[in-house]
C-alpha positions in Angstrom: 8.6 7.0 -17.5 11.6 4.8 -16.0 10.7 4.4 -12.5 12.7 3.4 -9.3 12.3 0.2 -7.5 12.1 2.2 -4.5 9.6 2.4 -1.4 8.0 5.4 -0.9 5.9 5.5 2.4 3.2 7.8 3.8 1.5 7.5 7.5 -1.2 9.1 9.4 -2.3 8.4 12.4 -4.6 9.2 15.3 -3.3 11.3 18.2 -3.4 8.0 20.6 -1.7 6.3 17.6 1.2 8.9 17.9 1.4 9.0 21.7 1.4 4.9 21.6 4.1 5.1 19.2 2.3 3.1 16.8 3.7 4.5 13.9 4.2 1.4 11.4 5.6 2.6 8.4 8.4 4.3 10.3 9.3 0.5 11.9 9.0 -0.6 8.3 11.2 2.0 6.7 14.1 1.3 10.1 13.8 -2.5 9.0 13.9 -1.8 4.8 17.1 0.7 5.8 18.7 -2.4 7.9 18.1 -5.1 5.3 20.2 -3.0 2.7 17.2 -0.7 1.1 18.5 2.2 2.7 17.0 5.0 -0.2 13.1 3.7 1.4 11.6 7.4 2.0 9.6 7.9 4.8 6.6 10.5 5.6 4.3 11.0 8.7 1.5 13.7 7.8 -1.8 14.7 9.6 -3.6 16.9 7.1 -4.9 16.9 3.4 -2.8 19.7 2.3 0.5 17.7 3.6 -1.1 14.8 2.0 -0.8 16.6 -1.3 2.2 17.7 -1.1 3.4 14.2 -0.1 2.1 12.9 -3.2 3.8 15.1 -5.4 7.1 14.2 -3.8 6.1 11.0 -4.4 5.7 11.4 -8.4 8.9 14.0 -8.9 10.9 10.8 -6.9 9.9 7.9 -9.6 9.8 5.8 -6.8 7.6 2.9 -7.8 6.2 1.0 -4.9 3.4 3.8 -2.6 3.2 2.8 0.7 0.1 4.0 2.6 -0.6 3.7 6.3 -3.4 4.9 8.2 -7.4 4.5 9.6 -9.7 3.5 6.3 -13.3 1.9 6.1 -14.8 0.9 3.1 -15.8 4.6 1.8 -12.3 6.4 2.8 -9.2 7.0 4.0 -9.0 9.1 7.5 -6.0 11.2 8.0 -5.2 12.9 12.2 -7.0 15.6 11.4 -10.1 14.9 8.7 -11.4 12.2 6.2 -11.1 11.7 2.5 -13.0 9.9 0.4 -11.5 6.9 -2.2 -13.2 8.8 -5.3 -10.8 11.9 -3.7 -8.0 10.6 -3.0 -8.0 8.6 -6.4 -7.7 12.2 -7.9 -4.9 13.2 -6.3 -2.8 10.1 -6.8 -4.1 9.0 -10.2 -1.8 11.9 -12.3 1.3 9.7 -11.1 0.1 6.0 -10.5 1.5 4.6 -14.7 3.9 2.4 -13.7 3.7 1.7 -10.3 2.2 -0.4 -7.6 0.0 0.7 -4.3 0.5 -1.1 -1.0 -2.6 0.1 1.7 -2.1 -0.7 5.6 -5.4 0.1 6.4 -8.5 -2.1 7.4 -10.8 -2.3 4.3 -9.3 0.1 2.2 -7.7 -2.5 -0.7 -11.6 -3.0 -1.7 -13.1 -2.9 -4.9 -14.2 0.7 -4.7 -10.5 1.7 -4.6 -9.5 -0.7 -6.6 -11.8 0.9 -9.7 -10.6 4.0 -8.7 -7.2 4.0 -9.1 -6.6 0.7 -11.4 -8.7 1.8 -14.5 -6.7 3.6 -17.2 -3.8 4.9 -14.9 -1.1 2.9 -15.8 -0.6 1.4 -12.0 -0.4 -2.1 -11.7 -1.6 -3.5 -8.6 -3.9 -2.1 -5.2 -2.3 -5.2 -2.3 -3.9 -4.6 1.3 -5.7 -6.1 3.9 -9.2 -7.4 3.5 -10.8 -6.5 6.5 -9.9 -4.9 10.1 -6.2 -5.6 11.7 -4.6 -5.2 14.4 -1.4 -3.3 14.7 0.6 -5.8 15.5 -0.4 -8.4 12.7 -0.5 -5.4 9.8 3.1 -4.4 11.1 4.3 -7.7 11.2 3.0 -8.8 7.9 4.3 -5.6 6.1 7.8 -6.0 7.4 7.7 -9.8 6.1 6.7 -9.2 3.2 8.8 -6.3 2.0 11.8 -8.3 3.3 10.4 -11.1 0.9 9.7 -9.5 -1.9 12.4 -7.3 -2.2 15.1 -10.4 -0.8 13.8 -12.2 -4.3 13.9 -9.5 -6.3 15.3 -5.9 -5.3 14.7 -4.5 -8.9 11.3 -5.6 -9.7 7.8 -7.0 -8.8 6.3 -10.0 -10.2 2.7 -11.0 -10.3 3.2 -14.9 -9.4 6.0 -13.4 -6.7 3.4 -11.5 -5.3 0.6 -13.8 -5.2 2.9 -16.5 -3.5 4.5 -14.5 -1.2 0.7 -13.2 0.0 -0.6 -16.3 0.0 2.0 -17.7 2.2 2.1 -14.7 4.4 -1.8 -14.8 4.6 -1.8 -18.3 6.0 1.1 -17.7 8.4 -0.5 -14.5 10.1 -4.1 -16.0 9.2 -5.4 -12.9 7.7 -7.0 -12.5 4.5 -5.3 -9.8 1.9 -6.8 -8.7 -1.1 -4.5 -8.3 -4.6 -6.0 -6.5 -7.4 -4.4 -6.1 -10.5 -5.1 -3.7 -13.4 -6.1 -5.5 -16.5 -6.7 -4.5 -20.0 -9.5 -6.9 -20.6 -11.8 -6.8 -17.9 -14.9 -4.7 -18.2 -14.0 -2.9 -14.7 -10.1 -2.3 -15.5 -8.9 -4.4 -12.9 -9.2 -8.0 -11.9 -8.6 -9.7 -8.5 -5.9 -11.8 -8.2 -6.8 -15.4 -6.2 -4.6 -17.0 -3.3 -5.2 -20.1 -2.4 -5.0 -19.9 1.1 -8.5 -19.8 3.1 -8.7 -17.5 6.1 -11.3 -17.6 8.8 
């Protein structure tokens, strides 16, 4: 499949998330749109059946990049109204991950319990997110940096030294650790964990 080098994004949010207007992937679609990536696709959703159907808009686009945004632990994923666990939503999104890379805004969601679920024999290339709880302000922030980044270097393609640099230096400048795993077809687990150099306390 010839994918898109396109940013597809999906939020959820608390009710006080939507009231504060802290809707982040929206602010990061308005700033992709501004810096020229004007085809970025953006989705708010508060239930499992709209995630669903989200994620089959996301397949039939052949976008390439998945953005997700919400409330996660290290079990699941919470959506405004209910929760979902990582082995679940690995079964929706595995069917159309070959391919294509997974960006998580969520505290402790890009973990090694996702990062088997969706990284071993699905094609996708990479889980990227933060390693443990963020603020709002920081995830937003770093998200909007590093999209403008990335895609500023390359707008038709994702390397795996590009990435590594660009969240290394990002990590260091918002001091806030972010985990990279990327699927491999050696490992015994399907996936390896890429290193950055920088140290975050």
């Amino acid at each position: 499949m010839r994918t898109i080098p396109e940013l597809f994004i999906i939020e959820s949010l608390t009710l006080e998330d939507e009231k504060a207007g802290r809707q982040e992937g929206e602010l990061i679609s308005r700033m992709l749109r501004l810096g020229g990536k004007t085809r970025t696709q953006y989705y708010y959703i508060r239930t499992e059946v709209e995630l669903e159907e989200m994620i089959d808009l996301f397949d039939e686009s052949n976008y390439r990049y998945l953005h997700i945004s919400c409330h996660a632990n290290s079990h699941g994923m919470a959506l405004t109204f209910g929760d979902l666990s990582f082995s679940k939503l690995a079964g929706m999104l595995n069917p159309c991950l070959e391919d294509r890379r997974v960006f998580v805004s969520a505290c402790e969601m890009a973990n090694e319990s996702l990062a088997a679920a969706i990284l071993r024999e699905t094609g996708c290339y990479s889980l990227i997110g933060p390693k443990r709880s963020i603020r709002f302000s920081d995830a937003a922030a770093f998200w909007v940096a590093f999209y403008h980044l990335i895609f500023k270097a390359n707008k038709l393609s994702m390397k795996r030294e590009t990435l590594r640099r660009r969240i290394t230096e990002l990590s260091a400048i918002f001091e806030e650790p972010i985990n990279y795993f990327a699927s491999s077809s050696t490992a015994k687990q399907g996936y390896t964990r890429v290193r950055n150099r920088t140290r975050v306390r």
